[in-house]
Structure formats: C-alpha cells, structure tokens
C-alpha positions as CSV (number, residue, x, y, z in Angstrom):
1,X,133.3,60.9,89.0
2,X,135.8,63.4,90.9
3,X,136.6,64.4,87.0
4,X,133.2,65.4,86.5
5,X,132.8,67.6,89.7
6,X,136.2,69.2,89.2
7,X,135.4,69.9,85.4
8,X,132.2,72.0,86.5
9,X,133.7,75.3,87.8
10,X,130.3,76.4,89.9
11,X,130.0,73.1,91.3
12,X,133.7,73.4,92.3
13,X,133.0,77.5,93.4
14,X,129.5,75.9,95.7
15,X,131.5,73.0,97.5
16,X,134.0,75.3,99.2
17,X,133.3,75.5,102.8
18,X,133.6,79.3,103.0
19,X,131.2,80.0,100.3
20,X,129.0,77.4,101.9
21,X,129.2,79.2,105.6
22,X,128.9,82.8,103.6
23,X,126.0,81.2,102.2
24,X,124.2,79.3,105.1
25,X,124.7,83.1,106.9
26,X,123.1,84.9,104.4
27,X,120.2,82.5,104.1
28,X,119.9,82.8,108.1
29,X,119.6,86.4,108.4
30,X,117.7,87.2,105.2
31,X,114.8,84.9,106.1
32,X,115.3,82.7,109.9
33,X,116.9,85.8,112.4
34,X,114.8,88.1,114.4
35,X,115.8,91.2,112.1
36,X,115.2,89.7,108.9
37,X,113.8,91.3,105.8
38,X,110.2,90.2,106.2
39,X,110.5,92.1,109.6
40,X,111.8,94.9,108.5
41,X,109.6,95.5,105.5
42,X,106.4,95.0,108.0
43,X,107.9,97.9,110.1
44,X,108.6,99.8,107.4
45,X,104.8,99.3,106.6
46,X,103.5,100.3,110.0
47,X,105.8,103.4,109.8
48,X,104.3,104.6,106.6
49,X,100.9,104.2,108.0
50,X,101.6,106.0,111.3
51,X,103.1,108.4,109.1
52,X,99.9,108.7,106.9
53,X,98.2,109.2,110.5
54,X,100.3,111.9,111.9
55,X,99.9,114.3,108.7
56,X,96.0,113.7,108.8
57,X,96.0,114.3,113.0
58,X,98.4,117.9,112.1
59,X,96.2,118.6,109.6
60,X,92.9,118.1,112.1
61,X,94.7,120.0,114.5
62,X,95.0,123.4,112.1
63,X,91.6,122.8,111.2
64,X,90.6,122.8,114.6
65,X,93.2,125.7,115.5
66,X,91.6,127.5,112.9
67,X,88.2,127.1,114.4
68,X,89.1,128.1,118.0
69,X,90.5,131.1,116.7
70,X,87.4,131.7,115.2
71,X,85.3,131.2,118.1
72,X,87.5,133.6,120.1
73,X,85.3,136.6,118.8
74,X,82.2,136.8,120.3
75,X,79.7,137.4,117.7
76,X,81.0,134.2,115.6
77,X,80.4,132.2,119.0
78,X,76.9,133.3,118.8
79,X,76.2,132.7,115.5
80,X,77.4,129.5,115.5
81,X,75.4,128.5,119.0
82,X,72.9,129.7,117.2
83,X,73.1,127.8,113.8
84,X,74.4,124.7,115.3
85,X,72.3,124.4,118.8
86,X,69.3,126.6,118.1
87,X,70.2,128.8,121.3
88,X,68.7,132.1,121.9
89,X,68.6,135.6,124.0
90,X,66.6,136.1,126.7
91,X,63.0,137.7,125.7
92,X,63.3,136.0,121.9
93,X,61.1,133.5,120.3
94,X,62.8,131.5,117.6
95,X,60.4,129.7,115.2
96,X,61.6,126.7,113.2
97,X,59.8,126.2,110.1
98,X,59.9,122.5,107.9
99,X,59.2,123.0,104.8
100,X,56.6,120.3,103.4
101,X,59.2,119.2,100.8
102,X,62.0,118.8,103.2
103,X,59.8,116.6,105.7
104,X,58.7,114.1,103.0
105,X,62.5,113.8,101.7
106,X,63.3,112.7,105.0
107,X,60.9,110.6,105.5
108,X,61.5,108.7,102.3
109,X,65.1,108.3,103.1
C-alpha cells in the first residue's frame, strides 16, 4: 500500500505537512476569517452604490445651484412665484381658466 501512495506524485505533493498548513491557511482566510473574500466583495458592492449615490447627490446639487442662481434675479423670482404658486401684485386679479377638455381628462384619470 505505501508503494501505491509513493508512486502517485500529487498524493505524495498533498500529504506534506507544509502544503497541508499553506493549505488549511488559505482555506481559512479565503472563506472562515473576518476579512475574507465574501466580505470584501459585499463592501466593495456598497462602495459602488454609495458611489452611484454621491454622483447623483453632486449632480442634484448643480442643478439646484443652477436654480438659486437663477432665482437671484428678481424678475425670474416673480415669474416663477407666479407660475408655480399663483401669487400676485397688489391691485391685480388673476383669473384661472379650465379648459372643458382638461377637466374631463382629469377626471377620467
């Protein structure tokens, strides 16, 4: 039987006790230890995704740059109160009219 195991030159490579140590470590910090590679490839995940997050948040954030600088003139304010919130001067009468058509599309929605 020793013939057998000494003929086969991987079987012979596997039983050494230093491959076998080098091997047990491996296996132990690939898959068991607190930094393995399942870890590290989850936090690699979540870093992509915060990443994903932080371009779309700069981006927002020159948008909304953007739109403050806009606002900083004064007629642009008050045509934008005035599209958005329906505001008005003093002495003026604003009329809002619904067209037939729009109200029934609404209503059908």
């Amino acid at each position: 039987m020793t013939r057998k195991t000494s003929a086969n030159p991987w079987l012979k490579f596997l039983s050494n006790r230093y491959v076998l140590i080098t091997l047990a470590f491996v296996i132990w910090m690939f898959f068991f230890d607190t930094n393995s590679y399942s870890i590290h490839k989850e936090l690699n995940d979540e870093i992509d995704v915060l990443e994903q997050r932080k371009s779309q948040y700069q981006e927002d954030i020159a948008k909304d740059k953007a739109f403050i600088e806009q606002m900083s003139d004064t007629t642009e304010m008050e045509k934008y109160a005035r599209s958005k919130y329906y505001l008005k001067k003093e002495n003026e009468t604003i009329y809002i009219i619904d067209h037939q058509d729009s109200t029934n599309a609404q209503d059908k929605k």
